[in-house]
KOLVO-720732 format. One record per residue (C-alpha): x, y, z. Coordinates in steps of 0.02 Angstrom, whole numbers, padded with zeros to 5 digits, always signed. Layout:
BEGIN
XYZ;...
//
This chain:
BEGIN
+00669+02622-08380;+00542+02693-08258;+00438+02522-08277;+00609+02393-08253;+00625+02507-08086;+00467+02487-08005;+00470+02302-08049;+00631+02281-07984;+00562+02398-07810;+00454+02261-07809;+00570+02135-07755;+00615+02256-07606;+00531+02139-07477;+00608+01960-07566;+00809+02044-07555;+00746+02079-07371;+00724+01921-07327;+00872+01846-07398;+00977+01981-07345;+00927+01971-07151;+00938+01781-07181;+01111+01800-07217;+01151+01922-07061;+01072+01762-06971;+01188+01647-07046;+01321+01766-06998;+01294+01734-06828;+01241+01569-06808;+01439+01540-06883;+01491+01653-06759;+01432+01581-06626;+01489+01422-06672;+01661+01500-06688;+01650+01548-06496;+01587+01373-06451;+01731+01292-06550;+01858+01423-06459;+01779+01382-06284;+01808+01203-06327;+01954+01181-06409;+02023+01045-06316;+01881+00917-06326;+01916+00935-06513;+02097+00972-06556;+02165+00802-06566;+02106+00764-06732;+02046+00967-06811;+02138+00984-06955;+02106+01122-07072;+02025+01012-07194;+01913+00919-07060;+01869+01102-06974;+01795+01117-07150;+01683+00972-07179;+01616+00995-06996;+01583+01201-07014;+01491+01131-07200;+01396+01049-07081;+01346+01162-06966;+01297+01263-07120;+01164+01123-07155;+01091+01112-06989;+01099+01297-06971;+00959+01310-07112;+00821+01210-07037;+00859+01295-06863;+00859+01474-06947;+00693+01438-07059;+00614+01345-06930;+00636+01497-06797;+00614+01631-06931;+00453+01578-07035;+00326+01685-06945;+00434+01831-06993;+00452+01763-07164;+00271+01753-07211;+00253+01935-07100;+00364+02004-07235;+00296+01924-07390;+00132+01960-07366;+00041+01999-07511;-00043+02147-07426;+00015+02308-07502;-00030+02410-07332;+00101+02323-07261;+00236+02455-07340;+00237+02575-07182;+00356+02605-07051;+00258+02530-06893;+00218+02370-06982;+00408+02348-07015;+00500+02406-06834;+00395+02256-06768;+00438+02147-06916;+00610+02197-06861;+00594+02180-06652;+00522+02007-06732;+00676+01953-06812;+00817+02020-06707;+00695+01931-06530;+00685+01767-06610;+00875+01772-06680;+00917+01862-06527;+00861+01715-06428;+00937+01584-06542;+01090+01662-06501;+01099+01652-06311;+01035+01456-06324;+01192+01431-06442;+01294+01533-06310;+01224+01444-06158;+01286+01256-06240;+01444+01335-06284;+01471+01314-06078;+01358+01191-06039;+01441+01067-06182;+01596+01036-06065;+01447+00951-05943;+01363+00842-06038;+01470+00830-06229;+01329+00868-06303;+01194+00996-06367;+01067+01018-06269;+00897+00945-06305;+00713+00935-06221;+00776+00820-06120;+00864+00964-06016;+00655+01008-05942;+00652+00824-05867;+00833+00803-05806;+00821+00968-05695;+00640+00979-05645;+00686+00945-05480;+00811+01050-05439;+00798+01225-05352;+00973+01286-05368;+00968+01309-05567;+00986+01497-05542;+01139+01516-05420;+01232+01382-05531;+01160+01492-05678;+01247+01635-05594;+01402+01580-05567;+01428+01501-05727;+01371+01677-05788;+01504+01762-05685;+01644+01666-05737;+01597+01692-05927;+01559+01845-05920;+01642+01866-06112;+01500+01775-06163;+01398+01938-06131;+01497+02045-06217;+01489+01954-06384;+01317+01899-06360;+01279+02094-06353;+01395+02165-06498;+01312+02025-06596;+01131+02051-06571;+01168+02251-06589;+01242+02175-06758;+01068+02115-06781;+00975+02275-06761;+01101+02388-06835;+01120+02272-07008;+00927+02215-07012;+00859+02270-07185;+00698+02360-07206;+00610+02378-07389;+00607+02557-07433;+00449+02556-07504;+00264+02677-07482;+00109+02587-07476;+00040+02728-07551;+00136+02733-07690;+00096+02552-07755;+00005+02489-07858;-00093+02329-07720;-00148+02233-07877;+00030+02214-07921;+00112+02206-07768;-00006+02062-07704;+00040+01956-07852;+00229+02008-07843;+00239+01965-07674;+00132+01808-07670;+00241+01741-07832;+00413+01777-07727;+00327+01684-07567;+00275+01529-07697;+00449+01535-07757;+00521+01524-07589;+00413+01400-07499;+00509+01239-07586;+00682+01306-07541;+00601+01320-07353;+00546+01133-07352;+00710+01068-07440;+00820+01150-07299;+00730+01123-07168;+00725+00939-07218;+00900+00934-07266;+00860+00913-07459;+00774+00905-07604;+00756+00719-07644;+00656+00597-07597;+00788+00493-07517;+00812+00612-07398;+00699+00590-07251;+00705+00762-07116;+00873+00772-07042;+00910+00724-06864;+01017+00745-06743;+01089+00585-06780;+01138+00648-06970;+01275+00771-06870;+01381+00607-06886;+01388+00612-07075;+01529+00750-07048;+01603+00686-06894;+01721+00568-06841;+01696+00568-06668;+01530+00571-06578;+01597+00720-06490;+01622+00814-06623;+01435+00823-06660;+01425+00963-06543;+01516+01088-06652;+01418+01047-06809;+01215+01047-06711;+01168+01210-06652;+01064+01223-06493;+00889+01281-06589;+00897+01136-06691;+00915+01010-06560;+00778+01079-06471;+00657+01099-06592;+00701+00921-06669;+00675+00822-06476;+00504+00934-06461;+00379+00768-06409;+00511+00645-06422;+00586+00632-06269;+00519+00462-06231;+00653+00371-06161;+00589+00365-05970;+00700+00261-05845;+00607+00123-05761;+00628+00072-05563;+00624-00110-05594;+00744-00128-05495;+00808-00017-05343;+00982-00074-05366;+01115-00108-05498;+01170-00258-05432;+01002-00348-05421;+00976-00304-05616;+01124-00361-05669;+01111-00514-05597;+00956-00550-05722;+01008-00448-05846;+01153-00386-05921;+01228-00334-06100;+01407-00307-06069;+01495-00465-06141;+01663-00516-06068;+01694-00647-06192;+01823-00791-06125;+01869-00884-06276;+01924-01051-06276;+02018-01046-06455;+02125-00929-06561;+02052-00786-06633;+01995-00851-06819;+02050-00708-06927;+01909-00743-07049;+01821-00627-07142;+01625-00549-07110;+01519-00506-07242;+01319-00454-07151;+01218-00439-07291;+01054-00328-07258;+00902-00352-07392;+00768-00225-07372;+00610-00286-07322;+00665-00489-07346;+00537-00542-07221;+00518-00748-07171;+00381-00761-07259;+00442-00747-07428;+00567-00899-07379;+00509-01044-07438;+00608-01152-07309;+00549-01076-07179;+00351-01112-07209;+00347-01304-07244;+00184-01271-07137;+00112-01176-07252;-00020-01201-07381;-00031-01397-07337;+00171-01414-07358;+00139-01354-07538;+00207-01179-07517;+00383-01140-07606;+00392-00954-07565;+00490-00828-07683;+00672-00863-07655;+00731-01044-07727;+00934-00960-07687;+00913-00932-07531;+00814-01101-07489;+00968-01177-07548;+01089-01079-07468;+00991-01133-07322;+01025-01295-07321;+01208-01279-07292;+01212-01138-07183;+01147-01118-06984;+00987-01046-06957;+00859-01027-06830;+00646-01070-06828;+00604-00919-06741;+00696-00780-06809;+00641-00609-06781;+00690-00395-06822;+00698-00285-06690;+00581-00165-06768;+00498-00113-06919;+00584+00032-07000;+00775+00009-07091;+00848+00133-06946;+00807+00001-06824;+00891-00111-06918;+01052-00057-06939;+01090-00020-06763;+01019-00190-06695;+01124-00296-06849;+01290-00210-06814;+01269-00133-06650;+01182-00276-06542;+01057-00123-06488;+00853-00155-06524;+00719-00018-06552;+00626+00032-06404;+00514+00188-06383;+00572+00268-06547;+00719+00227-06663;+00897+00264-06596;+00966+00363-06737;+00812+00472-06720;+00810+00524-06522;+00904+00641-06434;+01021+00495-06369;+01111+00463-06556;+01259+00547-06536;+01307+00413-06386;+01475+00345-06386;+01414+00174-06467;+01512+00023-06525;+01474-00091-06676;+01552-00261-06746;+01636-00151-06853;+01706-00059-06698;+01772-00214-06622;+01861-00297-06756;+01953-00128-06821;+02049-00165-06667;+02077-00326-06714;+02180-00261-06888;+02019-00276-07014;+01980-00186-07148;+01779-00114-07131;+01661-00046-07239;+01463-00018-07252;+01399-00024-07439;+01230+00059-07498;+01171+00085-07668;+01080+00239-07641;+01165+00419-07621;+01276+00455-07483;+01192+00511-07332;+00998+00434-07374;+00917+00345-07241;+01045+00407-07114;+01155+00260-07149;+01335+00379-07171;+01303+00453-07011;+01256+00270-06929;+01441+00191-07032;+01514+00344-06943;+01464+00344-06793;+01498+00117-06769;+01645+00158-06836;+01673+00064-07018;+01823+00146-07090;+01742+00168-07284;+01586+00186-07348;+01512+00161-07529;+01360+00246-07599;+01272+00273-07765;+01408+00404-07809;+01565+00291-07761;+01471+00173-07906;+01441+00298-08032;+01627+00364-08015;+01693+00189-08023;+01758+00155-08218;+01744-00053-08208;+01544-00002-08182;+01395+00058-08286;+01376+00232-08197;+01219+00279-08190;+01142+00178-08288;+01104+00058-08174;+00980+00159-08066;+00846+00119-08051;+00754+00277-08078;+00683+00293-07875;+00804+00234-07728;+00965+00205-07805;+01104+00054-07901;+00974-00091-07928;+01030-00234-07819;+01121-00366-07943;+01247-00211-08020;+01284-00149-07846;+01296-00336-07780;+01444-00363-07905;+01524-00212-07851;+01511-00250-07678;+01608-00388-07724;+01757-00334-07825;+01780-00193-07677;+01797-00333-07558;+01928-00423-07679;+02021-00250-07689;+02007-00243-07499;+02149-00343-07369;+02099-00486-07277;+02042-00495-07139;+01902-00376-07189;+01709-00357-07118;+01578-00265-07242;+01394-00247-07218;+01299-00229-07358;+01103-00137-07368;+00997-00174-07517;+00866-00054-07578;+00768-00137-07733;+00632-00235-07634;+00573-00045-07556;+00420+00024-07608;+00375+00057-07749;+00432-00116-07816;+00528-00096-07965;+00601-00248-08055;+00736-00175-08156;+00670-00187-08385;+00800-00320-08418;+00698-00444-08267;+00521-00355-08310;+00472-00498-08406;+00549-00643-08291;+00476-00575-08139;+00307-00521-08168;+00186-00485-08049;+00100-00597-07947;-00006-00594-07770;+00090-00453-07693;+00185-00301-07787;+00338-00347-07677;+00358-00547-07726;+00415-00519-07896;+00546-00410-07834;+00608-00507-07679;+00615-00626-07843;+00729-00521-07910;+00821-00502-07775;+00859-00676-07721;+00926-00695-07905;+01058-00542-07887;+01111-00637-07717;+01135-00794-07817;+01212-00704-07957;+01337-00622-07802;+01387-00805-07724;+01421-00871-07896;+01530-00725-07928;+01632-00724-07730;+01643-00916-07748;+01769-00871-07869;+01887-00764-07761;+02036-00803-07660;+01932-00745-07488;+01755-00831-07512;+01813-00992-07421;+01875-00882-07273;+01724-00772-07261;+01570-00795-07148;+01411-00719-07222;+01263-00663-07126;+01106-00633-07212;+00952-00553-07123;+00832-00421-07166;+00793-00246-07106;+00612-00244-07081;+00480-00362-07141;+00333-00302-07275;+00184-00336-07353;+00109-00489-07292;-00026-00616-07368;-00039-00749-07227;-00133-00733-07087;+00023-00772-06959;+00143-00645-07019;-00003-00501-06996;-00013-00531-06826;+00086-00413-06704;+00232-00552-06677;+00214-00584-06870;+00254-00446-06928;+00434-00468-06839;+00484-00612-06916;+00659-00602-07031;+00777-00717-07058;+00941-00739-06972;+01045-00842-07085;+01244-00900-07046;+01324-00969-07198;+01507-01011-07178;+01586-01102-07320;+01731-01183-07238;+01621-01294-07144;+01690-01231-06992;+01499-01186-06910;+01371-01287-06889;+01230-01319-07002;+01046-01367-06993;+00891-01252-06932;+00886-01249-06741;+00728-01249-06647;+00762-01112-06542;+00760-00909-06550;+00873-00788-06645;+00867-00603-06681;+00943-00454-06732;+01033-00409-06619;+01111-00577-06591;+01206-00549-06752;+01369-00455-06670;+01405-00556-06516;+01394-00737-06606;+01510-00684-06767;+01616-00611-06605;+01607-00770-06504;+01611-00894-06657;+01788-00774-06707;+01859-00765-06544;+01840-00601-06494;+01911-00559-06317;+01858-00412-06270;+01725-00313-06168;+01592-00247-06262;+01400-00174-06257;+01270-00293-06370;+01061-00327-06307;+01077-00481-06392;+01166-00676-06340;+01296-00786-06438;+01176-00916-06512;+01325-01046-06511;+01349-01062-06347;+01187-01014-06261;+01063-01170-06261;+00919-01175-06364;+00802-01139-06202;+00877-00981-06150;+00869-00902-06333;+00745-00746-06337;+00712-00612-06452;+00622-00406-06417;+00541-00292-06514;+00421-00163-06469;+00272-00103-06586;+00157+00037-06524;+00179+00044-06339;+00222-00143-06312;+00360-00213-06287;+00353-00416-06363;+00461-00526-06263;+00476-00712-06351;+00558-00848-06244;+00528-01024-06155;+00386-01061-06317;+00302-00912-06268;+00287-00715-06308;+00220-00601-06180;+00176-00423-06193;+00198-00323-06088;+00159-00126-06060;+00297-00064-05967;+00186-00066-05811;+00094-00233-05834;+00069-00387-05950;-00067-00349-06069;-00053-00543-06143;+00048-00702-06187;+00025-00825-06321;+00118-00989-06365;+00211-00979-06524;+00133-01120-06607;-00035-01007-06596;+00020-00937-06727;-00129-00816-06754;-00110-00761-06581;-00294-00810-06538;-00294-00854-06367;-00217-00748-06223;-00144-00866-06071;-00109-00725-05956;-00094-00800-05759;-00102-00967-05852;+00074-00992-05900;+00214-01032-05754;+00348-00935-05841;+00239-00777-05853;+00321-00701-05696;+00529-00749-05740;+00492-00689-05922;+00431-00503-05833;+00561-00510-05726;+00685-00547-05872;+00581-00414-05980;+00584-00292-05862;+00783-00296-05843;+00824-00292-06024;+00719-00123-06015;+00789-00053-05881;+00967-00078-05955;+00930+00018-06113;+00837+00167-06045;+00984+00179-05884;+01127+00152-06023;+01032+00234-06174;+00993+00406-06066;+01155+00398-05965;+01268+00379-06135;+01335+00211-06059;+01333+00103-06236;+01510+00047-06215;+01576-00080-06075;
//
């Protein structure tokens, strides 16, 4: 008995840790109790019980990465495997430690809960640039201090709570054994690291990448509500270094930028809306290369590529030579596609601007009656796709889980043992839920079996085998689940009324010398298939990208309305005024009038034609259009960083 109690005194400093964690928690909820009282209004309109629920579950979740983040000094101070440790200095500092760092945590969450009703928002690093200037932060500071003066009295009973509640381990250095107590204490240390890295990352698989700010979404369903479910440490802590969206002075006034640029659309149909549906399908990593009809220049003309569907959907659907992503990473992708907005600087959904009021196609044709939803075969919340759905506004969403749970399908047996549902399985499901869904509907659908590692699922193993690249035979597989998809919606009642769209993400491995260079590595394709007959056909010889997607389904529908997209409606702008952006490592690639320039954000660094296709020779000052092309540039930047940092995504 005397043993089983000093091995159980020995997990004195592990219940320590865990308890005070806990008192932590306590008031991290707390606080977020006062914010939600202090700003009530901005969220009663749609707080039910149920919905206070999901977003105080999330608030738990980002509460753990802010709490472990601020507390692991402390942590590792308490768990060292030193047995001198065990005296009563060593642990009133431990404890000044903890209740200073929580102490502090607390006023930062107290501080948004008044500064929210300024901005609708947490506040992140951005706050040290926006008021560097100003010299009357303290009297405003003051007042605001006066007026909430509440504020003081619960910040104080709470961080007393703190210091009264804070646990110490009751144990005597001298009384221990320090061979044991180093290896009990290093063992409980070992055991807690991994549940340290999978909340602070928001997980434990590998789907899940380090949540953002943007992932507040996933439990929100306004943008506004975001504010209630971040806390103030986190938000600060996760914009630490990436505050790089810096407004340029292009242009001293609005007027003379709009008149180059603009992205508000106010759309001035000449027909009735069509009331057809949209189906944007997204294939990870489907770059042009792998296309066969795009590269008849390849390989003396003798080059067939990977996908013999989609060369034949080709041929009766509208597509464009010089297609291009707006960056390289799937969380670019999905906000260019369905949101018209490119990736500049950093990706959207991971900077401090991602809880923005932003629009989406989906956005602008729920107010036309439609029925939306965003399909993605992995589980719910991976990739930050939920919070993205969410936050554009598609009214459903279907995941890995909405799959399994589904009885017509084969559960879980169709994963594919990495990402999630194996593209042809989840490509007939995507299918029979648009049957089940009322027309007019618009669905975007993201693939996920051509990502890395590359695995063809065993019934293809032997018909796709490996061949120059470890991603061909799976973009082989690929292209057969989308012809095994068209053979199965050709059979439904809303196929002939639906326009697809079928692009990429990102592009990926590359074995041709073209699509390795830094405008090479941008190309996707940008394909229009309607099967009514109703749009054009035939490749164009002109420009198309991403974020061109949302206003030409909008313009070829009929849309009449106002909205926010960096991108043009390719059927009615002419083929010399098409242009595509992207920016890869500090440059920003501008490709218009047969050209693409790069350009700095000071200066032009170099511009190529686009039939030198290896980019080998720089005609800077040589080209006429070099100047209108900056000028052009310069105003599409401008417009993002003034709109992006001033939360002005919507017309």
């Amino acid at each position: 008995m005397t043993r089983t109690m000093k091995r159980f005194k020995l997990l004195a400093p592990l219940m320590a840790v865990l308890g005070n964690l806990a008192i932590a928690y306590a008031v991290y909820f707390v606080a977020r109790l006062i914010f939600l009282a202090e700003n009530y209004s901005y969220f009663s309109d749609t707080l039910t019980f149920g919905h206070l629920m999901d977003l105080l579950r999330g608030g738990f979740v980002f509460d753990t990465p802010a709490i472990l983040y601020t507390n692991a000094l402390w942590i590792v101070l308490m768990l060292l495997p030193i047995s001198r440790k065990e005296n009563p200095v060593y642990h009133k500092i431990c404890r000044w430690l903890f209740v200073i760092v929580n102490a502090s945590a607390l006023v930062l969450n107290l501080c948004d809960t008044v500064y929210f009703q300024y901005t609708l928002r947490r506040t992140t690093t951005t706050v040290f640039n926006e008021f560097s200037n100003e010299n009357n932060l303290s009297s405003i500071f003051m007042q605001e201090a006066i007026s909430h003066w509440y504020l003081f009295i619960a910040a104080a009973i709470l961080i007393a709570v703190l210091w009264k509640l804070y646990i110490t381990p009751r144990l005597d250095y001298r009384q221990l054994n320090w061979k044991t107590y180093a290896i009990a204490t290093l063992l409980e240390l070992l055991v807690l690291v991994p549940f340290c890295i999978a909340g602070i990352r928001g997980g434990w698989t590998r789907a899940v990448r380090p949540i953002t700010i943007s992932n507040a979404n996933d439990y929100c369903d306004r943008p506004t509500e975001a504010g209630l479910v971040l806390n103030t440490p986190f938000t600060l802590i996760r914009t630490i270094g990436k505050n790089l969206f810096e407004v340029p002075t292009y242009f001293k006034s609005e007027q003379e930028m709009e008149a180059v640029f603009s992205p508000v659309h106010e759309p001035q149909p000449t027909h009735e809306f069509r009331k057809k549906n949209v189906a944007v399908i997204i294939i990870e990593s489907f770059g042009r290369e792998y296309i066969g009809a795009y590269n008849h220049h390849l390989e003396n003309g003798k080059y067939k590529g990977y996908t013999p569907f989609t060369d034949s959907l080709i041929q009766h659907s509208l597509t464009y030579k010089y297609s291009y992503c707006n960056g390289r990473k799937s969380i670019d992708g999905m906000p260019s596609i369905l949101s018209g907005i490119p990736m500049f600087v950093e990706p959207f959904f991971l900077s401090p601007y991602s809880i923005n009021h932003v629009s989406g196609i989906a956005d602008c044709l729920n107010k036309k009656g439609y029925e939306t939803a965003f399909f993605h075969g992995a589980k719910r919340g991976s990739m930050g796709f939920l919070a993205f759905a969410h936050a554009t506004k598609f009214k459903d969403y279907y995941g890995r889980e909405d799959y399994i749970n589904d009885g017509q399908a084969n559960g879980d047996a169709d994963f594919d043992g990495w990402w999630g549902i194996s593209d042809e399985p989840f490509m007939q499901y995507y299918c029979k839920k648009m049957s089940e869904m009322t027309q007019p509907f618009m669905t975007a659908l993201f693939t996920l079996s051509s990502h890395h590692p590359f695995i063809v699922p065993e019934p293809y193993k032997d018909r796709f085998k490996e061949e120059e690249l470890p991603i061909h035979k799976v973009i082989r597989y690929t292209d057969n689940a989308l012809r095994r998809f068209f053979e199965s919606a050709r059979k439904q009642p809303w196929f002939e009324n639906t326009i697809f769209v079928i692009t990429s993400d990102h592009t990926n491995m590359s074995n041709h010398e073209e699509y390795k260079t830094d405008l090479g590595g941008f190309c996707s394709p940008v394909i229009f298939y309607d099967p009514s007959g109703e749009m054009e056909i035939g490749m164009k010889d002109a420009i198309a990208q991403q974020t061109d997607i949302m206003p030409t389904i909008l313009g070829f529908l009929g849309y009449d309305q106002p909205y926010v997209s960096f991108g043009i409606d390719l059927l009615n702008t002419p083929a010399e005024e098409t242009w595509a952006v992207n920016y890869l490592n500090g440059i920003y690639q501008y490709v218009k009038y047969g050209h693409v320039l790069q350009f700095d954000g000071l200066k032009t660094k170099a511009i190529y034609r686009l039939d030198d296709r290896l980019m080998q020779h720089n005609l800077i000052g040589k080209v006429k259009e070099q100047e209108q092309m900056e000028r052009e540039l310069k105003a599409i930047i401008q417009q993002y960083m003034e709109r992006m940092t001033q939360d002005r995504l919507l017309p």
